[in-house]
DSSP file (Angstrom, degrees, kcal/mol; ACC not computed):
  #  RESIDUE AA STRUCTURE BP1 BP2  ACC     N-H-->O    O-->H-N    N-H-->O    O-->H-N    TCO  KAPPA ALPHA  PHI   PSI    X-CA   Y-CA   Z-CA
    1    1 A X              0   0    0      0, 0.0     4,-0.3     0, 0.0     5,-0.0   0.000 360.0 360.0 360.0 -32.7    0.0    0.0    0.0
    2    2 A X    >>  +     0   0    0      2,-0.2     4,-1.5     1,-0.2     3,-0.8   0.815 360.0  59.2 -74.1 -35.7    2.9    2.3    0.9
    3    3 A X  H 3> S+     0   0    0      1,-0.2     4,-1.7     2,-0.2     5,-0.3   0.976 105.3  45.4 -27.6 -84.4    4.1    1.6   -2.7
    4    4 A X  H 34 S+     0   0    0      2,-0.2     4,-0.5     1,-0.2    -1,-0.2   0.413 106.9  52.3 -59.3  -7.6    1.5    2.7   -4.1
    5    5 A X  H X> S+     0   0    0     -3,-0.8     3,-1.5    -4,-0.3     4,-0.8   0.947 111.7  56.8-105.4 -74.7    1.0    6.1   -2.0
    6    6 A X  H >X S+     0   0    0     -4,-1.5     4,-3.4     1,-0.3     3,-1.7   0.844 112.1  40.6  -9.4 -83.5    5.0    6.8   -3.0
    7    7 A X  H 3X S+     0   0    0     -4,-1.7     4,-1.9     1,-0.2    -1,-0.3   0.762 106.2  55.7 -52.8 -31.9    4.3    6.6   -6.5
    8    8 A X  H <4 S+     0   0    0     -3,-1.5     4,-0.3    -4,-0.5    -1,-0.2   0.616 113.1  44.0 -40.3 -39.7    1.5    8.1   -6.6
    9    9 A X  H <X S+     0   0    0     -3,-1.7     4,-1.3    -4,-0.8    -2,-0.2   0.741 114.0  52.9 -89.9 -34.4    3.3   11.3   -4.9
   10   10 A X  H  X S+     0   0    0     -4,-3.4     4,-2.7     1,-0.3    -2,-0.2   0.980 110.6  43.6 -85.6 -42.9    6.5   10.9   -7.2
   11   11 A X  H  X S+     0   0    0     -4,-1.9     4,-0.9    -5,-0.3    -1,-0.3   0.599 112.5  54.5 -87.6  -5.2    4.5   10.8  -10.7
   12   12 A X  H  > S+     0   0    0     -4,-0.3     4,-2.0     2,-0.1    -1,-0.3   0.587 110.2  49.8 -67.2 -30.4    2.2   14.0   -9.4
   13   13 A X  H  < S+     0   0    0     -4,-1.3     4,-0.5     2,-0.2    -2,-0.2   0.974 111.2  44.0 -84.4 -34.5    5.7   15.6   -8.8
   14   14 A X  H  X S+     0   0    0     -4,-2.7     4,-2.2     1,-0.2    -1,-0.2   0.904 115.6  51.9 -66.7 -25.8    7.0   14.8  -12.4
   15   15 A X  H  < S+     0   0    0     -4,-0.9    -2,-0.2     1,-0.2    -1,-0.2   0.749 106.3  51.7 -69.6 -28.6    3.5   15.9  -13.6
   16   16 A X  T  < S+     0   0    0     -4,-2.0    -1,-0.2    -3,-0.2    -2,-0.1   0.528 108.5  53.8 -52.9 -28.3    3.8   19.2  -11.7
   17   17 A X  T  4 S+     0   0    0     -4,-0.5     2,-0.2    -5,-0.1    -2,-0.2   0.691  85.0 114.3-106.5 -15.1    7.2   19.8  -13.4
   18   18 A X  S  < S-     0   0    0     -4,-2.2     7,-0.1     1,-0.1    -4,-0.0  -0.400  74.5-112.2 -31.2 113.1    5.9   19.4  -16.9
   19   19 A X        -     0   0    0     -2,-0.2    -1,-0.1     1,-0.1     3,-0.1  -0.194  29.1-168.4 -69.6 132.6    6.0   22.2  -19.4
   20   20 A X        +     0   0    0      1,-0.1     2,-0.3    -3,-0.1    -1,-0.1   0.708  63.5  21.3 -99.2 -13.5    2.3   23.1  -20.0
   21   21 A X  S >> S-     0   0    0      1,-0.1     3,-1.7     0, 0.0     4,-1.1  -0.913  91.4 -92.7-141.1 155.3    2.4   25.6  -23.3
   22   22 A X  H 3> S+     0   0    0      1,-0.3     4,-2.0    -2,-0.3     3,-0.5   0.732 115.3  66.7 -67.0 -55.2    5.1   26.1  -26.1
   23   23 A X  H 34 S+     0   0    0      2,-0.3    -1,-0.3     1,-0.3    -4,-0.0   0.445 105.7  35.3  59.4 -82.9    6.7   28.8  -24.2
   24   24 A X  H <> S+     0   0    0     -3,-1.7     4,-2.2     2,-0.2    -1,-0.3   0.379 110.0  64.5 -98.3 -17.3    7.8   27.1  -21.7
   25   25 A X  H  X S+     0   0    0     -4,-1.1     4,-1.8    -3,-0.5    -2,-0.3   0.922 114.8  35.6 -50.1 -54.0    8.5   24.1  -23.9
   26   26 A X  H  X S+     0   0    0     -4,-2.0     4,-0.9     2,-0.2    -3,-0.2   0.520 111.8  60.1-105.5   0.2   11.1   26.3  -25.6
   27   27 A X  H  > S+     0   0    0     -5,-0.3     4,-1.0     2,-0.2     5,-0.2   0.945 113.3  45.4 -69.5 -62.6   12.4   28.4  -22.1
   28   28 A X  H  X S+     0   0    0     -4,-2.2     4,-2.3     1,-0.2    -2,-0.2   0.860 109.9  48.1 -64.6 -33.4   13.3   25.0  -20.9
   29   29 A X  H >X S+     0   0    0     -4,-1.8     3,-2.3     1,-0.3     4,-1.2   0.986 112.6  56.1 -40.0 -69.7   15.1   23.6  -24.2
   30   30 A X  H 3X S+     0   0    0     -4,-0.9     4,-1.3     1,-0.3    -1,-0.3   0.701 107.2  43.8 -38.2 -42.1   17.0   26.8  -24.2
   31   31 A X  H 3X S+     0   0    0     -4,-1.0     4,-2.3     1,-0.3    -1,-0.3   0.784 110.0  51.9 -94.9 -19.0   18.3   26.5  -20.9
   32   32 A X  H << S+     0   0    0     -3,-2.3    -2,-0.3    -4,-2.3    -1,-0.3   0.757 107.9  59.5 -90.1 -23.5   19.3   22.8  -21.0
   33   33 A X  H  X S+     0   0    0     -4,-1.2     4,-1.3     2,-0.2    -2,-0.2   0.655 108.3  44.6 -83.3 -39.3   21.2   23.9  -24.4
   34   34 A X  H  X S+     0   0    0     -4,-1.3     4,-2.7    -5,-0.3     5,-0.3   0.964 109.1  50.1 -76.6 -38.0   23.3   26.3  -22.5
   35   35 A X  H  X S+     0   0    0     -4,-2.3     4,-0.6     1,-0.2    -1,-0.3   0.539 110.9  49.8 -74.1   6.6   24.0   24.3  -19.8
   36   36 A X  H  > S+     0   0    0     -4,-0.1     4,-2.0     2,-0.1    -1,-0.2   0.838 116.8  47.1 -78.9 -40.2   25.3   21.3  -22.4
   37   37 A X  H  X S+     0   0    0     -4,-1.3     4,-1.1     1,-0.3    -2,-0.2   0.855 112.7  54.0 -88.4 -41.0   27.5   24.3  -24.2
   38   38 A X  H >< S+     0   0    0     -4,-2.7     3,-1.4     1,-0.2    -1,-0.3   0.969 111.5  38.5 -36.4 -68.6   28.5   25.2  -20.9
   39   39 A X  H >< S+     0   0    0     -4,-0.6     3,-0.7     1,-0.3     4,-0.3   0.744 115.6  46.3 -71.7 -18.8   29.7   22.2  -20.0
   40   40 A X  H 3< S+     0   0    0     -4,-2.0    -1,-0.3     1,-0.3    -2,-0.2   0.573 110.0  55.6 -98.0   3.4   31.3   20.9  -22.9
   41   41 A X  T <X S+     0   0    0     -3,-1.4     4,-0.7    -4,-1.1    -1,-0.3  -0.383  84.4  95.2-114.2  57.2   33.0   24.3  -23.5
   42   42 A X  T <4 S+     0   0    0     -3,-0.7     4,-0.3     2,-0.2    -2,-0.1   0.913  84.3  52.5-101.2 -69.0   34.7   24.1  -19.5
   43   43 A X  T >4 S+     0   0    0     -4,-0.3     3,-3.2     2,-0.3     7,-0.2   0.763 104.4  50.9 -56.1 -57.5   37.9   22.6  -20.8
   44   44 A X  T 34 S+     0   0    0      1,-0.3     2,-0.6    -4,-0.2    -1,-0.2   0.793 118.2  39.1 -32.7 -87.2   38.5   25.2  -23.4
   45   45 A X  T 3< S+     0   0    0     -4,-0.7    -1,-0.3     1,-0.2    -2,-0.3   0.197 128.2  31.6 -83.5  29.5   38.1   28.1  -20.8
   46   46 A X    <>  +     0   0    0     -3,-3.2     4,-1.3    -2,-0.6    -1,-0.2  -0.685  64.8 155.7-140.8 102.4   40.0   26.3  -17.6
   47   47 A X  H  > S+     0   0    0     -2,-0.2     4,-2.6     2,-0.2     5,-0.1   0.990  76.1  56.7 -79.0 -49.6   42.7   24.0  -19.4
   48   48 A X  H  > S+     0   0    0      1,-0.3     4,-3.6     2,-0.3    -1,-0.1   0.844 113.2  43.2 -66.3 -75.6   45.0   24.0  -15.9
   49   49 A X  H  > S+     0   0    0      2,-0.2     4,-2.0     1,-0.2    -1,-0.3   0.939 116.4  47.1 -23.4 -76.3   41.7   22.5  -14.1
   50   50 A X  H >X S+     0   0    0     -4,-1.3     4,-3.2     1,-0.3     3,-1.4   0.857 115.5  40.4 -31.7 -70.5   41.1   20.2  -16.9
   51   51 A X  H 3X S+     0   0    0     -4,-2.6     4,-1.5     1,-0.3    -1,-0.3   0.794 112.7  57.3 -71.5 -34.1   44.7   18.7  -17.3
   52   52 A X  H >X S+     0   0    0     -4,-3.6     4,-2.6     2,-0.2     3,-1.4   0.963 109.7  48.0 -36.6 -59.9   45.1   18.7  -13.1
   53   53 A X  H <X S+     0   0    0     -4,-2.0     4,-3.0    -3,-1.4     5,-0.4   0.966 112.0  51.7 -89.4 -57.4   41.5   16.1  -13.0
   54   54 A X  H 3X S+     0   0    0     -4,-3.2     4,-1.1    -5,-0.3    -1,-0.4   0.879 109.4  50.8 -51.6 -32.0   43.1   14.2  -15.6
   55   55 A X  H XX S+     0   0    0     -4,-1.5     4,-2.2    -3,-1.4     3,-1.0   0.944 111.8  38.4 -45.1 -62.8   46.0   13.9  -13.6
   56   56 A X  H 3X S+     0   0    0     -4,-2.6     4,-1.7     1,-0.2    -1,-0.2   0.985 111.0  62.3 -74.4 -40.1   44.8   12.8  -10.4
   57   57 A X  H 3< S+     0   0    0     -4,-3.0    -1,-0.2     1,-0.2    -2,-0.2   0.692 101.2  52.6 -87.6   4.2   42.3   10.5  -12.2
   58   58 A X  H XX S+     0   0    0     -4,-1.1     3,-3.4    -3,-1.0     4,-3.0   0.891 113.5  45.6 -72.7 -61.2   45.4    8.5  -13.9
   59   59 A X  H 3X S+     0   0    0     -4,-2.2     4,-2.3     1,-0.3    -2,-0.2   0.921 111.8  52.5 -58.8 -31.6   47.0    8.0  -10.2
   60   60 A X  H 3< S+     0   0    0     -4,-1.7    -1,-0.3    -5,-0.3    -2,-0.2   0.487 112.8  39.2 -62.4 -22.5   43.8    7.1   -9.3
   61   61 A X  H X> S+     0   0    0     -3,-3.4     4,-1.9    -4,-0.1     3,-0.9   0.576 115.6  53.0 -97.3 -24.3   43.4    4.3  -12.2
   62   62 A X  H 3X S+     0   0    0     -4,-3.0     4,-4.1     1,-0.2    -2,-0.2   0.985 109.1  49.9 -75.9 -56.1   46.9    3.2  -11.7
   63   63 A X  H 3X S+     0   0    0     -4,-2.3     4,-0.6    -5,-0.3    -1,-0.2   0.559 112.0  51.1 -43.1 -17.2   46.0    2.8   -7.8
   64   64 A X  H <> S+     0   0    0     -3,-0.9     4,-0.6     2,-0.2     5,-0.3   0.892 106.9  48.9 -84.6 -59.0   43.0    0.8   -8.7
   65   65 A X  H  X S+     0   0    0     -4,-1.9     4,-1.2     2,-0.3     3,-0.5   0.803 109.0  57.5 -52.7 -40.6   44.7   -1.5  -11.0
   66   66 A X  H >X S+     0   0    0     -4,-4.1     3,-4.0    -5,-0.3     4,-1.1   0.868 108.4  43.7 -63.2 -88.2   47.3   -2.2   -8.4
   67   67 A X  H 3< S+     0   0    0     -4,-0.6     4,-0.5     1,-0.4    -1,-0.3   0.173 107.6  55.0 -65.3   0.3   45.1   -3.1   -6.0
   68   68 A X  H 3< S+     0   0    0     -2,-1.0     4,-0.5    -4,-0.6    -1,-0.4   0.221 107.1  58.5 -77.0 -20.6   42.8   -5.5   -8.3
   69   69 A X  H XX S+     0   0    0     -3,-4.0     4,-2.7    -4,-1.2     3,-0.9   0.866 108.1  43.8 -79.5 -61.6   46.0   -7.2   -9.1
   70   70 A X  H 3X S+     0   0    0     -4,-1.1     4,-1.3    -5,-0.3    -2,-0.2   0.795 112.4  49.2 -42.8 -37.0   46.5   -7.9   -5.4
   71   71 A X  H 3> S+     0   0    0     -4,-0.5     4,-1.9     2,-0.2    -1,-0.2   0.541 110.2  54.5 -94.0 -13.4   43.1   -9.0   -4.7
   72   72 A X  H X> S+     0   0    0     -3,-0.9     4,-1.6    -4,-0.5     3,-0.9   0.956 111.9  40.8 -47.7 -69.5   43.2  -11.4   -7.7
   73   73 A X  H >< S+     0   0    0     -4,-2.7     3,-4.3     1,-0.2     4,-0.4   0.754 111.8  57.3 -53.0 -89.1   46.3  -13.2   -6.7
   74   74 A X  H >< S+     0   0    0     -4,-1.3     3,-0.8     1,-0.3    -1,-0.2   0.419 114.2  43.4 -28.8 -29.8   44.9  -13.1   -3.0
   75   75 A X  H << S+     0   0    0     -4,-1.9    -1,-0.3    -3,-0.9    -2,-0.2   0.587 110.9  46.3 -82.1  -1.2   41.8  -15.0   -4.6
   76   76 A X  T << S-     0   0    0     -3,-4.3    -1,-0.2    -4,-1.6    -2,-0.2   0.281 118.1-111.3-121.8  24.2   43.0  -17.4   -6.7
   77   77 A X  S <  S+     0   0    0     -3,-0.8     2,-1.1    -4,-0.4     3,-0.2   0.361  73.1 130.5  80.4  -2.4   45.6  -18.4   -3.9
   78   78 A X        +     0   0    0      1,-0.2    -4,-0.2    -5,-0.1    -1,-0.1  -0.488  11.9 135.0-100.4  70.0   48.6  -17.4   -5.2
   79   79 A X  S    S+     0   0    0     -2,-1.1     4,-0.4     2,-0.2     3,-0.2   0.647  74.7  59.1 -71.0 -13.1   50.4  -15.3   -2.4
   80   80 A X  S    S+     0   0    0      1,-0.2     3,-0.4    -3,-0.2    -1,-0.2   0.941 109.3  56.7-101.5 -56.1   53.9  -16.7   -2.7
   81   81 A X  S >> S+     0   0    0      1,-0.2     3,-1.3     2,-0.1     4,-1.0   0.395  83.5  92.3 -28.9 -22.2   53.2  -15.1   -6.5
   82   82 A X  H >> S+     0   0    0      1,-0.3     4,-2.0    -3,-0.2     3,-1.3   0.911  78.5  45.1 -50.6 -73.7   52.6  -11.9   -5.5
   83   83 A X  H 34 S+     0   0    0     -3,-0.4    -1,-0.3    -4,-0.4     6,-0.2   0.368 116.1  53.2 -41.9 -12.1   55.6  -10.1   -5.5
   84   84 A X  H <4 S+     0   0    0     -3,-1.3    -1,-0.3    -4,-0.1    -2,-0.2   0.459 111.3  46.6-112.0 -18.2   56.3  -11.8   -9.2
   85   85 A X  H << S+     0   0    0     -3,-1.3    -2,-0.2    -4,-1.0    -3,-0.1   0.942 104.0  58.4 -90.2 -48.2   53.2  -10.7  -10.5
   86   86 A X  S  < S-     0   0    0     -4,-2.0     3,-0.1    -5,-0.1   -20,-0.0   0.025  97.6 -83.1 -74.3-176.3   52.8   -7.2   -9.6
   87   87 A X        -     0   0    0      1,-0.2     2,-0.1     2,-0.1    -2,-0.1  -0.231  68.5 -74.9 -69.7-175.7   55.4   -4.2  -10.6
   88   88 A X        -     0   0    0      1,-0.1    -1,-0.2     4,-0.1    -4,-0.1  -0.288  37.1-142.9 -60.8 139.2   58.3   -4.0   -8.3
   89   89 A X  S    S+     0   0    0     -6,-0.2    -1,-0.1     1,-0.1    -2,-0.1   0.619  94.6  57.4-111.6  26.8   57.3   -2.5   -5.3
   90   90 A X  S    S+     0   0    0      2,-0.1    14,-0.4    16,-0.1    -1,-0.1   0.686  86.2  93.2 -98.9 -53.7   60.6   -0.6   -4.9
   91   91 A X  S    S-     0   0    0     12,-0.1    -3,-0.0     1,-0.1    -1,-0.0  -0.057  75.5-129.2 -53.9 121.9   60.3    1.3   -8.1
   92   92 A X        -     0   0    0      1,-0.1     2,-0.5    11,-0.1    11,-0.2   0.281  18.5-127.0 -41.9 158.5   58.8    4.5   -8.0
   93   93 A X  E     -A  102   0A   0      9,-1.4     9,-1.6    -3,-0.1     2,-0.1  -0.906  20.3-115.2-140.2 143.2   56.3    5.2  -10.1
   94   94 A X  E     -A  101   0A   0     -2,-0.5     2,-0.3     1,-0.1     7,-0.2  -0.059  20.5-138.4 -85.4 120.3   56.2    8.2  -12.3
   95   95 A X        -     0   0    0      5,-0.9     4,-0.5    -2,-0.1     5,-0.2  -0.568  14.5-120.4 -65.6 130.0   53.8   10.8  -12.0
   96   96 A X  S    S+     0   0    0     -2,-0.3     2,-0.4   -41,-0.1     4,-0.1  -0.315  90.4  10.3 -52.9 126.2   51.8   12.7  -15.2
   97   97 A X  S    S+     0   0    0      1,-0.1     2,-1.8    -2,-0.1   -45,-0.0  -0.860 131.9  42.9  79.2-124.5   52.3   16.6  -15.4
   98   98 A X  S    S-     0   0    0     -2,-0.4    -1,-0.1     1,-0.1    -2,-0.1   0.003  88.8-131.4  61.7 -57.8   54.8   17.0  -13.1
   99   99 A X        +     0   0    0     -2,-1.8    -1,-0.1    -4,-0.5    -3,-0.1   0.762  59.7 138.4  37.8  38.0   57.4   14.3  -13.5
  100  100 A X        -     0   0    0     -5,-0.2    -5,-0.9    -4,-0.1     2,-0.3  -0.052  52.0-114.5 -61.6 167.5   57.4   13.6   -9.8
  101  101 A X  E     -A   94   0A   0     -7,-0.2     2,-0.4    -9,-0.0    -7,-0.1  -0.980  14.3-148.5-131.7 149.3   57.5    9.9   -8.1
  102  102 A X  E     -A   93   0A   0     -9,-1.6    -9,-1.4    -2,-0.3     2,-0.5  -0.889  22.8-123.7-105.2 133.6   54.9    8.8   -6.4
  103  103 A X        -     0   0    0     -2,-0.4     2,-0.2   -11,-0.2   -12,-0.1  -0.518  22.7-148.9 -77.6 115.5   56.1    6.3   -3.4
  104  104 A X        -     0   0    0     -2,-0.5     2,-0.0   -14,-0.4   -12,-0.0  -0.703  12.1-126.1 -89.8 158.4   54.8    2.7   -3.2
  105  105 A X        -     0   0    0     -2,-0.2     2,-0.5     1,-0.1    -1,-0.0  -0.448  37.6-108.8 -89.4 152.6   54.2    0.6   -0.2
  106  106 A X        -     0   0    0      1,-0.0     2,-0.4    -2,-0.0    -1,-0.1  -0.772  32.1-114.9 -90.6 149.6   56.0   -2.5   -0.6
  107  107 A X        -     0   0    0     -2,-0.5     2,-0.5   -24,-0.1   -24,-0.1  -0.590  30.0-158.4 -81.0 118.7   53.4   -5.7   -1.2
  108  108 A X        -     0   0    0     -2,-0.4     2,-0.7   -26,-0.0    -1,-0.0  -0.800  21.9-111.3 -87.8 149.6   53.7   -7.9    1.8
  109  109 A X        -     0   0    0     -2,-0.5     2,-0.4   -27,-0.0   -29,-0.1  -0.620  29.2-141.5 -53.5 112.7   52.5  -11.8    1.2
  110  110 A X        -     0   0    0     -2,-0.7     2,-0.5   -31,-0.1   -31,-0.1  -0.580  19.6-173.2 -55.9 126.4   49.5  -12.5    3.1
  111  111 A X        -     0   0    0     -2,-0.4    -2,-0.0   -31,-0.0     0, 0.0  -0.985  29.8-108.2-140.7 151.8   49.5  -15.7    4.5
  112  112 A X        -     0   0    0     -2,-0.5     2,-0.3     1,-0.1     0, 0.0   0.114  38.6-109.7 -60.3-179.9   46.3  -17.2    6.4
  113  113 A X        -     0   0    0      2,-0.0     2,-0.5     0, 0.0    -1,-0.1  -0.793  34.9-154.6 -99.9 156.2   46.6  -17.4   10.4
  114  114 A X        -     0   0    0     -2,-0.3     2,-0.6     0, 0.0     0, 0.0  -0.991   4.9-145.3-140.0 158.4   46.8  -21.2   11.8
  115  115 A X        -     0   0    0     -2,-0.5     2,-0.0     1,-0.0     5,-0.0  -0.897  16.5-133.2-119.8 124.0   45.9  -22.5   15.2
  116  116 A X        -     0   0    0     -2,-0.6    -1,-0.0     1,-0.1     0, 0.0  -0.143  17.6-127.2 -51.9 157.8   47.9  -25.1   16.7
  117  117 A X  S    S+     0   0    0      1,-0.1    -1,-0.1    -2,-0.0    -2,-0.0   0.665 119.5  48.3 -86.3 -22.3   45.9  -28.1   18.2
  118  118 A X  S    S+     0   0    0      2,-0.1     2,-0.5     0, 0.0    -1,-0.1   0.248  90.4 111.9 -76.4  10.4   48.5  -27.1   21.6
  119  119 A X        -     0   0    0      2,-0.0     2,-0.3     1,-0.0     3,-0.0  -0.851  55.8-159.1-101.4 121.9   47.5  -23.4   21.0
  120  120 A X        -     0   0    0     -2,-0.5    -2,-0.1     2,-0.1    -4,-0.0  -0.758  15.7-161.9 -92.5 139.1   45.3  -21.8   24.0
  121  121 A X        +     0   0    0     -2,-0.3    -1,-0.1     2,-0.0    -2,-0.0   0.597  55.9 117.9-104.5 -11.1   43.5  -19.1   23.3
  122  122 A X        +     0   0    0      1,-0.2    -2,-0.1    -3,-0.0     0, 0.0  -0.299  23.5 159.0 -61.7 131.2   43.2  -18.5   26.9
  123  123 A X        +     0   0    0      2,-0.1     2,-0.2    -2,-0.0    -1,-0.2   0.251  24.9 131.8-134.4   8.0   44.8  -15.2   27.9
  124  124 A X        -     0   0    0      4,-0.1     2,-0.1     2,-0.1    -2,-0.0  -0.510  47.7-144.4 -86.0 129.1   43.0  -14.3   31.5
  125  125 A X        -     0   0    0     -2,-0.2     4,-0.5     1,-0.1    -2,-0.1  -0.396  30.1-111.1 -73.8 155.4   45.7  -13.3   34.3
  126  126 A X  S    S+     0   0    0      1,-0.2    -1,-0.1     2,-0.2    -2,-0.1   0.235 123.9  66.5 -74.4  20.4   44.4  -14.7   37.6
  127  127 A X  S >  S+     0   0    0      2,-0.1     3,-2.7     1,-0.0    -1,-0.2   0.830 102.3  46.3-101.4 -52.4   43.7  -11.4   38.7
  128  128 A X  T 3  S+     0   0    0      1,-0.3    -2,-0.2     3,-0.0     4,-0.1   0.600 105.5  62.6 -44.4 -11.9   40.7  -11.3   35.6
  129  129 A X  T 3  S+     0   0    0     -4,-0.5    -1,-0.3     2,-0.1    -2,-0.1   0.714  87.2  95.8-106.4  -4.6   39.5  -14.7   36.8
  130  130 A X  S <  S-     0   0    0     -3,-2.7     2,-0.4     1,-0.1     3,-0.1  -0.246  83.9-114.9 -56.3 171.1   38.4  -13.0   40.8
  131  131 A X        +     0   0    0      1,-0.1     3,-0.1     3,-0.0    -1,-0.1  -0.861  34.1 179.9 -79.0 122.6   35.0  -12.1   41.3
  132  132 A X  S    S+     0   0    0     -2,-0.4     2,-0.3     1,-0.3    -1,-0.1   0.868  72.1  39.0-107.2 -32.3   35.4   -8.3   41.8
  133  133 A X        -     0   0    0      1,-0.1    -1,-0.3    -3,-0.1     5,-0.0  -0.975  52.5-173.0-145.4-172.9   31.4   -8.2   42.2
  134  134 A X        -     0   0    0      1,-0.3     2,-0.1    -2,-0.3    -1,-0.1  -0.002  47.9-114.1-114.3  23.9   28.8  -10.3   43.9
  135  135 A X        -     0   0    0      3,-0.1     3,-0.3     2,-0.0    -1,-0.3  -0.378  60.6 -14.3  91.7-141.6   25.9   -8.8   42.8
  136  136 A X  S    S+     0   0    0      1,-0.2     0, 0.0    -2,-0.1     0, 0.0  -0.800 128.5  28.1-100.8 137.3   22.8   -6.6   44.9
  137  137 A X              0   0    0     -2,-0.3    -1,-0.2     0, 0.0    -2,-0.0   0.693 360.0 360.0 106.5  42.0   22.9   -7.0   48.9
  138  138 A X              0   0    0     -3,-0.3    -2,-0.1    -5,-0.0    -3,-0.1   0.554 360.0 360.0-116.9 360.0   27.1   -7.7   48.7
């Protein structure tokens, strides 16, 4: 039912925002035509902008790709592989615009945890094992 009250309110609101007369048919074209011209003429008047966002969104694909190479190998079990599949993880890597280096972490191997069949996981000092209290009337 609640469905139906929602939708009801959301297609009265698109129907509210419909152009009723030619007019306003051609106001609104108009205005969505500048803002496309706008926007597709940004680079031209801010290049500096432009060529920064490309920038950062290269370190930003390179950063991806690294890390979808790691989570491969980690799924398909090949941890001892890592380090021979991915780049080196001493060599810098260069930065766009700039010529900078960007620093990389080196890729440690992951390796699962294992539990002993002699391994306690009990860690309480006998000071944690008193009763410190005894509840209402103590």
């Amino acid at each position: 039912m609640m469905f139906l009250i929602r939708t009801a309110f959301w297609l009265l609101v698109l129907v509210l925002l419909v152009p009723t007369d030619k007019d306003q048919q051609s106001q609104i074209y108009g205005t969505a035509q500048a803002a496309m011209n706008d926007v597709v003429g940004f680079c031209e008047r801010n290049p500096q902008t432009c060529a920064t966002s490309q920038d950062a969104f290269t370190v930003l694909v390179q950063k991806a790709q690294y890390g979808a190479q790691m989570v491969m190998a980690m799924v398909e079990g090949q941890t001892e592989t890592l380090a021979n599949t991915l780049p080196d993880p001493e060599a810098p890597v260069a930065m766009p615009g700039d010529g900078g280096v960007m620093p990389v972490p080196a890729a440690v191997p992951l390796e699962p945890a294992t539990w002993g069949g002699t391994a306690t996981q009990d860690t309480l000092s006998p000071d944690d094992r008193e009763a410190a209290w005894g509840g209402p009337g103590v």
